[in-house]
C-alpha positions as a Markdown table, in Angstrom:
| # | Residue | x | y | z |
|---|---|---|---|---|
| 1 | Unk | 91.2 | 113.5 | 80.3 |
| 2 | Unk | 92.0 | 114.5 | 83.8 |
| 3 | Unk | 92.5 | 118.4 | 83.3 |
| 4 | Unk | 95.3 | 118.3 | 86.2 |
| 5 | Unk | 97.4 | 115.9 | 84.9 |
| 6 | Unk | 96.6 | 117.5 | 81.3 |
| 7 | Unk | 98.2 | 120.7 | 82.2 |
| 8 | Unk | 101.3 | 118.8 | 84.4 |
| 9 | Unk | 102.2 | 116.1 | 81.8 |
| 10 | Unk | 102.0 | 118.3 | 78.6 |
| 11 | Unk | 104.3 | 117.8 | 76.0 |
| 12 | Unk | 105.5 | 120.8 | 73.7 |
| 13 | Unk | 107.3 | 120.2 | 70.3 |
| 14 | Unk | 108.2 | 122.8 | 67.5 |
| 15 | Unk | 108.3 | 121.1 | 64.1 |
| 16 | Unk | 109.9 | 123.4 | 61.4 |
| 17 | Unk | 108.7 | 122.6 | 58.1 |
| 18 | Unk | 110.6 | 122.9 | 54.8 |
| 19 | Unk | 109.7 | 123.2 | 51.3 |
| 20 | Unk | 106.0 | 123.4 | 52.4 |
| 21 | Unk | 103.1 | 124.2 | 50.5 |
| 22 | Unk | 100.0 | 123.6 | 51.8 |
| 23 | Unk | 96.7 | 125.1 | 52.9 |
| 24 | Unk | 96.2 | 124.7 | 56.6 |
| 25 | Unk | 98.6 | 123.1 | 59.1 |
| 26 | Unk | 98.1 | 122.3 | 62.7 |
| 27 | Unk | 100.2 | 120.9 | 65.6 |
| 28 | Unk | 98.7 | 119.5 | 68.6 |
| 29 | Unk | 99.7 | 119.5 | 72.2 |
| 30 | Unk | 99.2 | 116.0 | 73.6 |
| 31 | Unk | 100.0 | 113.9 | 77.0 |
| 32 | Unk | 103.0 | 112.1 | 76.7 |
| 33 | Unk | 102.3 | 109.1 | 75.9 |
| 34 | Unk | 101.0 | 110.3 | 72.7 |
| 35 | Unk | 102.6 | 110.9 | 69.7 |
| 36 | Unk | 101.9 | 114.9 | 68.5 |
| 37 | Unk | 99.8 | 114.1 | 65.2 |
| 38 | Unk | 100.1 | 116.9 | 62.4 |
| 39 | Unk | 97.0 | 117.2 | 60.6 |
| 40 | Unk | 96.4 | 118.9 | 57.2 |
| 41 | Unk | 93.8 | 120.0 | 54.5 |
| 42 | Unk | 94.4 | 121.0 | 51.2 |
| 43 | Unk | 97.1 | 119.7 | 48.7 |
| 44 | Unk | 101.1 | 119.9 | 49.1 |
| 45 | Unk | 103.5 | 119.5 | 46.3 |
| 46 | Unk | 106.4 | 118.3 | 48.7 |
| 47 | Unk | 106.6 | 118.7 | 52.7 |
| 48 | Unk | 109.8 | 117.3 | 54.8 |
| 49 | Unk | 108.7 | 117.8 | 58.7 |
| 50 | Unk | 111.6 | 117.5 | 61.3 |
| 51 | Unk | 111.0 | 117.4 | 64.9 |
| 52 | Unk | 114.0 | 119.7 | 66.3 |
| 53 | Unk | 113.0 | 119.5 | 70.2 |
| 54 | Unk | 110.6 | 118.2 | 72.9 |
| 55 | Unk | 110.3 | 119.9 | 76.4 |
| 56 | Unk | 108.2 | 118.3 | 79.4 |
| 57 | Unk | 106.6 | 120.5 | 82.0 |
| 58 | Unk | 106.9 | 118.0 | 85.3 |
| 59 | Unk | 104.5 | 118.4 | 88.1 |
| 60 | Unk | 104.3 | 116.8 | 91.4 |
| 61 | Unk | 100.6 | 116.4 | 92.0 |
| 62 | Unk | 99.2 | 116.0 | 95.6 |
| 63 | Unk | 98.4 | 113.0 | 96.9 |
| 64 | Unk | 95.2 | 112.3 | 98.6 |
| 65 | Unk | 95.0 | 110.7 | 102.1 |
| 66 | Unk | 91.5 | 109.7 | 103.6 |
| 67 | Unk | 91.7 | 110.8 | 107.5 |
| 68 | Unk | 89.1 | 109.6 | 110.1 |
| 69 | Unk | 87.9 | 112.4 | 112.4 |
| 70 | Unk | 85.8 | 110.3 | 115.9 |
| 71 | Unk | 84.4 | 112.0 | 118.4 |
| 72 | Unk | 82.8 | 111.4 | 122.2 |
| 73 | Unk | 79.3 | 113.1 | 122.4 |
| 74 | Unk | 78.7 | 114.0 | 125.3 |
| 75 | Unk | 80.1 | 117.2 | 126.5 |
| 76 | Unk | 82.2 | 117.1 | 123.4 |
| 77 | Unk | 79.3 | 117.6 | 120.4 |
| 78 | Unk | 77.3 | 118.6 | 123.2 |
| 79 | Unk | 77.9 | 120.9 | 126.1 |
| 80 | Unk | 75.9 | 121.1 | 129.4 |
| 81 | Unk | 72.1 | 120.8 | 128.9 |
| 82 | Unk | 70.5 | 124.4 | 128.6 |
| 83 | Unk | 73.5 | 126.6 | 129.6 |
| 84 | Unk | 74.0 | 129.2 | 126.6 |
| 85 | Unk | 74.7 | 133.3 | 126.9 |
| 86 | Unk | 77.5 | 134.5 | 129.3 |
| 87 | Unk | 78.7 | 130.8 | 130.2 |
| 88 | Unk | 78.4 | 128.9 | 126.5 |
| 89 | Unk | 77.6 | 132.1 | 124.2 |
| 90 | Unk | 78.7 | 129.6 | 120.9 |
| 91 | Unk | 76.4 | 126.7 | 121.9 |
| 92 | Unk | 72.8 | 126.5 | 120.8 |
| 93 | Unk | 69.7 | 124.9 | 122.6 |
| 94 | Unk | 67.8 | 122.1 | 120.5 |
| 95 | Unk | 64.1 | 123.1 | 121.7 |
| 96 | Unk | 62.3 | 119.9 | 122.4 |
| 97 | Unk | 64.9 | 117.6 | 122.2 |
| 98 | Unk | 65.7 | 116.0 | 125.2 |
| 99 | Unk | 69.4 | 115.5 | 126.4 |
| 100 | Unk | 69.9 | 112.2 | 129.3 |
| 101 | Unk | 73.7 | 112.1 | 129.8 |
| 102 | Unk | 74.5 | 113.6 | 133.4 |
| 103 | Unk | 71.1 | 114.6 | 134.7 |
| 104 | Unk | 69.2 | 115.2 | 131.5 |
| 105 | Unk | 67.9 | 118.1 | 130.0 |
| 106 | Unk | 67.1 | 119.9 | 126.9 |
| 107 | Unk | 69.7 | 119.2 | 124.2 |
| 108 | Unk | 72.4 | 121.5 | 123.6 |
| 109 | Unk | 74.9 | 121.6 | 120.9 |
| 110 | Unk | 78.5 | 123.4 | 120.9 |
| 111 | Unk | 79.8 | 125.7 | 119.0 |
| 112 | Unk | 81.9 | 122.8 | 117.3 |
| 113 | Unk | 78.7 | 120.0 | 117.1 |
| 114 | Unk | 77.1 | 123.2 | 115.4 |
| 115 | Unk | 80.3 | 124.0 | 112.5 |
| 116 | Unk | 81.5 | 120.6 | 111.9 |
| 117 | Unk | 81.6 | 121.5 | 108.6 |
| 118 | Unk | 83.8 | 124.4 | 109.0 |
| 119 | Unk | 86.6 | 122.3 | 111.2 |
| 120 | Unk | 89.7 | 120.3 | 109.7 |
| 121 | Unk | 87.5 | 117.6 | 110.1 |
| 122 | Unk | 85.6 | 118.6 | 107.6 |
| 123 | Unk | 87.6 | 116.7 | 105.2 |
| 124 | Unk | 87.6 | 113.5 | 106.8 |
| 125 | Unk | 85.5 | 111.2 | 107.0 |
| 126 | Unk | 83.5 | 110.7 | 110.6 |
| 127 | Unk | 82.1 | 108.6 | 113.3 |
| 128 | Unk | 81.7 | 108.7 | 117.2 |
| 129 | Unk | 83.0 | 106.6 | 119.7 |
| 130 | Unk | 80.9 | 107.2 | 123.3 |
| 131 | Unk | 80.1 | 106.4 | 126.3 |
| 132 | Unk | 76.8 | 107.4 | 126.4 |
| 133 | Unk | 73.7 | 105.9 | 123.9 |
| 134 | Unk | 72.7 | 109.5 | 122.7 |
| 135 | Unk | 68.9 | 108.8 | 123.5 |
| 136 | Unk | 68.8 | 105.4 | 123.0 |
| 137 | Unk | 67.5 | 104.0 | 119.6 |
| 138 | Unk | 65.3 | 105.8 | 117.4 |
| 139 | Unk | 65.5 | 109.3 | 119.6 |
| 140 | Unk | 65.1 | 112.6 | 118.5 |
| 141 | Unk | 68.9 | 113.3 | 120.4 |
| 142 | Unk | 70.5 | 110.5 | 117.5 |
| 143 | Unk | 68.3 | 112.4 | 114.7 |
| 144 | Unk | 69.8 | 116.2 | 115.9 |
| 145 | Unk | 73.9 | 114.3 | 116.5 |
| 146 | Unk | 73.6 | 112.8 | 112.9 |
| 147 | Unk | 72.4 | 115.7 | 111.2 |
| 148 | Unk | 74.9 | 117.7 | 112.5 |
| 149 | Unk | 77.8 | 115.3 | 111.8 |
| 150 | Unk | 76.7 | 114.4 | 108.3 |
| 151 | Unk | 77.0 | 117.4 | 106.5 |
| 152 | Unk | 79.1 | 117.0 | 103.9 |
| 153 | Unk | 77.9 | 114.3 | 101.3 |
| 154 | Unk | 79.6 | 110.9 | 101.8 |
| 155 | Unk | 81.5 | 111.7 | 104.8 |
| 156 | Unk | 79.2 | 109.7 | 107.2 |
| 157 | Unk | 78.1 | 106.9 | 105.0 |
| 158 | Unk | 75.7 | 105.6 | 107.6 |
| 159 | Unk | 72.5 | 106.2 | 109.5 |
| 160 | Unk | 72.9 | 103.5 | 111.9 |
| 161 | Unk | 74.1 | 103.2 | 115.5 |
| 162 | Unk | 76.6 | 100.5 | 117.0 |
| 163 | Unk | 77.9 | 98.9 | 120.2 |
| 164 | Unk | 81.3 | 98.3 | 120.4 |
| 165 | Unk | 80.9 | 94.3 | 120.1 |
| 166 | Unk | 80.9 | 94.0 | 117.5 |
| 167 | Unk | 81.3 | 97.7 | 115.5 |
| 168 | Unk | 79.0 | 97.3 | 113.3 |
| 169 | Unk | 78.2 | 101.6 | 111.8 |
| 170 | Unk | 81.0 | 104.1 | 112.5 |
| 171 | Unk | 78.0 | 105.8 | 115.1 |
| 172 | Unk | 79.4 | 103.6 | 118.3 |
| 173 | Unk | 77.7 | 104.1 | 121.6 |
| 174 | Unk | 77.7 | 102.6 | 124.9 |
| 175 | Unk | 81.6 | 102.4 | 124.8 |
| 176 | Unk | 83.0 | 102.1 | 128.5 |
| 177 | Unk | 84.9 | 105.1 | 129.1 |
| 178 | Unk | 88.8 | 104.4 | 129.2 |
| 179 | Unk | 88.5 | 101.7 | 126.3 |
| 180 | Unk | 87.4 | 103.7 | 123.2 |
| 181 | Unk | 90.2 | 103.2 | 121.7 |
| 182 | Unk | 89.2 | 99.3 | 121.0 |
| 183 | Unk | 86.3 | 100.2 | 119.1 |
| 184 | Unk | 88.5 | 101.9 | 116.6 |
| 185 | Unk | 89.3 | 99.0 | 114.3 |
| 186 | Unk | 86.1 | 97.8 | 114.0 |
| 187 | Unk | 85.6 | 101.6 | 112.4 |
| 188 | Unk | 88.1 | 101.0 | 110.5 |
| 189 | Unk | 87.2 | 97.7 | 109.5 |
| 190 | Unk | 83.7 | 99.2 | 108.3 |
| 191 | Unk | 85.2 | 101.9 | 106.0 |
| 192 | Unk | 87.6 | 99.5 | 104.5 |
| 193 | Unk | 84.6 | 96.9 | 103.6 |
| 194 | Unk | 83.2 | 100.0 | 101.4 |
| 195 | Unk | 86.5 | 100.7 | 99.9 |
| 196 | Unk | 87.8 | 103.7 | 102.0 |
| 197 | Unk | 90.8 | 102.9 | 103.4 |
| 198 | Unk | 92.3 | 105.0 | 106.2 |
| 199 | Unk | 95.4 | 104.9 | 107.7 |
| 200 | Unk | 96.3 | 104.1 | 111.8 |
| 201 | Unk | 98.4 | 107.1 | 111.4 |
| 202 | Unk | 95.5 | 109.7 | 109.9 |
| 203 | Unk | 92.7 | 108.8 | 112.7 |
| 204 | Unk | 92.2 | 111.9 | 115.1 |
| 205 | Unk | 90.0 | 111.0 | 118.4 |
| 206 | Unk | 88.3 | 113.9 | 120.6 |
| 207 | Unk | 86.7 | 113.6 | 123.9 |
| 208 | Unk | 86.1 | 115.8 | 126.7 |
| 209 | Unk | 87.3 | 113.7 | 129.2 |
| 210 | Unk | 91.3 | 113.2 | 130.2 |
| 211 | Unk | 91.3 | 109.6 | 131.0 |
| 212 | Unk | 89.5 | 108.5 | 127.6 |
| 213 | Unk | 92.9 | 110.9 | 125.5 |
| 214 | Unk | 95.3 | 109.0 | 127.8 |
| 215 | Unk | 94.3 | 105.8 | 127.1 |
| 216 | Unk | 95.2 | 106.1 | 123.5 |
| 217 | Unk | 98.7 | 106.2 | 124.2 |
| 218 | Unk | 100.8 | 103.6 | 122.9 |
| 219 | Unk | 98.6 | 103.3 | 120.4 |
| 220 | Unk | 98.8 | 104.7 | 117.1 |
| 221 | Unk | 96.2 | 107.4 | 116.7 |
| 222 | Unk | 96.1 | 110.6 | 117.6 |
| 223 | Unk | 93.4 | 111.8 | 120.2 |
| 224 | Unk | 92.9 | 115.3 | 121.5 |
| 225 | Unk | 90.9 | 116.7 | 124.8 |
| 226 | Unk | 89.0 | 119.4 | 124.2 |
| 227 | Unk | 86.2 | 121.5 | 126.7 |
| 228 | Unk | 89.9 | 122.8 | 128.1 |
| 229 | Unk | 88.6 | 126.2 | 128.5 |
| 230 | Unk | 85.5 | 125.1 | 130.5 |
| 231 | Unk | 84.8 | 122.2 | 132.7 |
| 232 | Unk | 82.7 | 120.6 | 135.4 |
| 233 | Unk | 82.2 | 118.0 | 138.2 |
| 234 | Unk | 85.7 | 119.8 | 139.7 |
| 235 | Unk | 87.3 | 119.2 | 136.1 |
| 236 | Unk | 86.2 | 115.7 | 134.9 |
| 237 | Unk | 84.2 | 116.6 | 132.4 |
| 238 | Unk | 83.7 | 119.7 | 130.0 |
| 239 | Unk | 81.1 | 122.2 | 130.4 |
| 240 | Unk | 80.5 | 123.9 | 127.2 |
| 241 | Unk | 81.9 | 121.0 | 124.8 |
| 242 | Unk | 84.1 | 121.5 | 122.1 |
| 243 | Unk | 85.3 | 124.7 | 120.8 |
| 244 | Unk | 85.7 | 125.3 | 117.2 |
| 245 | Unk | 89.3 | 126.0 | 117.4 |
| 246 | Unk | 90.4 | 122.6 | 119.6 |
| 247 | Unk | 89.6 | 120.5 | 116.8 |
| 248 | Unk | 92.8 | 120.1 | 115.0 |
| 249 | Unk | 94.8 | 117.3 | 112.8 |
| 250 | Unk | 97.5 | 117.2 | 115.3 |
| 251 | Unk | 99.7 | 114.6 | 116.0 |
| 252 | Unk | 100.1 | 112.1 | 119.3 |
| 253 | Unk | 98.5 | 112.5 | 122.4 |
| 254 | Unk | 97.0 | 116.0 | 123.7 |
| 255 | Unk | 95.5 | 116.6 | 127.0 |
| 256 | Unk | 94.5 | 119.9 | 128.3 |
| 257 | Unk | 97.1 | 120.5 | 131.0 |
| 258 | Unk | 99.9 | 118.2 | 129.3 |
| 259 | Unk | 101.0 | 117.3 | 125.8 |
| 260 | Unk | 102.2 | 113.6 | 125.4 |
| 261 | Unk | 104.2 | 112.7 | 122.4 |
| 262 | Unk | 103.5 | 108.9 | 121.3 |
């Protein structure tokens, strides 16, 4: 038996027993929808068993909802190529891996594409939604991304990369920035095919970029900008990527300098 709903569905009787001789008697504590059973060895001359009360320990158990955490990759997993110490001192260089989005360079991760496992996305299950093609098929870039997103076992159920027509993994690249938010049924769609269902409501979008958040609203996801604390090309873009601390399960519509309820 589930040992949770063991311990909140108990049932508790006291039996007093009269004119009883016997050698061993035992009462069980069962679920409720079984009867208690009274089992007993030996040899009784004459036993009359009463049931005088019954209690029931309720308990509201929590309910489980699957949330879908999607991210951009550039500038979001990643930050700028090769900046780390004073400017990025929580992002990592990937030696050898090689990093094309906005100029190129050697891959490097932020401090949030390096402890996805330790964010509130941890518990939900993931995908990416970007602009960019992350090195194009079969790169070392798209090896480095996926190992970093698919950390905890049966999260990322997939080791294949999408376009957005049609969605075809929950790894979609080459999505025009501004219309991200289209690709996100056909994510959807993908779980639901292997029996994960998530809700409109419980999917949580992140991207450096401000026009990519605002584009979600009026839908009914949640996206979140993040990078606010540093940025580049005069503020398009983020500089060091995500920070560990700007991804959150909130609600609606967040952009660095504004928060938009939806």
């Amino acid at each position: 038996f589930n040992a949770e709903l063991l311990r909140c569905n108990r049932i508790v009787s006291t039996m007093p027993v009269t004119n009883l001789s016997m050698s061993l008697f035992v009462l069980l504590v069962t679920l409720d929808w079984f009867s208690p059973n009274l089992l007993v060895s030996g040899t009784f001359t004459q036993a009359t068993i009463a049931t005088s009360s019954t209690t029931t320990k309720p308990c509201n158990l929590p309910v489980k909802r699957n949330c879908l955490c999607l991210f951009d990759m550039d500038r979001t997993l990643t930050g700028k190529q090769g900046e780390v110490g004073s400017k990025c001192p929580q992002n990592a260089l990937q030696y050898g891996v090689t990093d094309t989005a906005y100029g190129g360079g050697t891959l490097t991760l932020s401090e949030f594409g390096l402890n996805i496992n330790k964010s509130e996305c941890a518990a939900c299950y993931l995908g990416t939604i970007s602009a960019g093609d992350a090195g194009g098929p079969n790169s070392e870039e798209r090896r480095v991304l996926h190992s970093h997103l698919a950390v905890n076992f049966g999260m990322l159920p997939s080791v294949q990369w999408s376009d957005p027509h049609p969605v075809t993994s929950p790894l979609v690249v080459s999505c025009p920035d501004r219309t991200k938010q289209t690709a996100i049924p056909g994510v959807l769609a993908w779980y639901k095919e292997r029996g994960i269902v998530v809700n409109n409501e419980h999917v949580h979008f992140f991207d450096d970029r401000g026009d990519n958040v605002e584009a979600f609203r009026g839908t009914p996801y949640n996206a979140r900008q993040i990078s606010c604390g540093s940025r580049d090309m005069g503020g398009v873009i983020g500089f060091c990527g995500a920070a560990l601390a700007e991804v959150v399960l909130s609600k609606g519509v967040s952009k660095c300098d504004v928060s938009l309820a939806v």
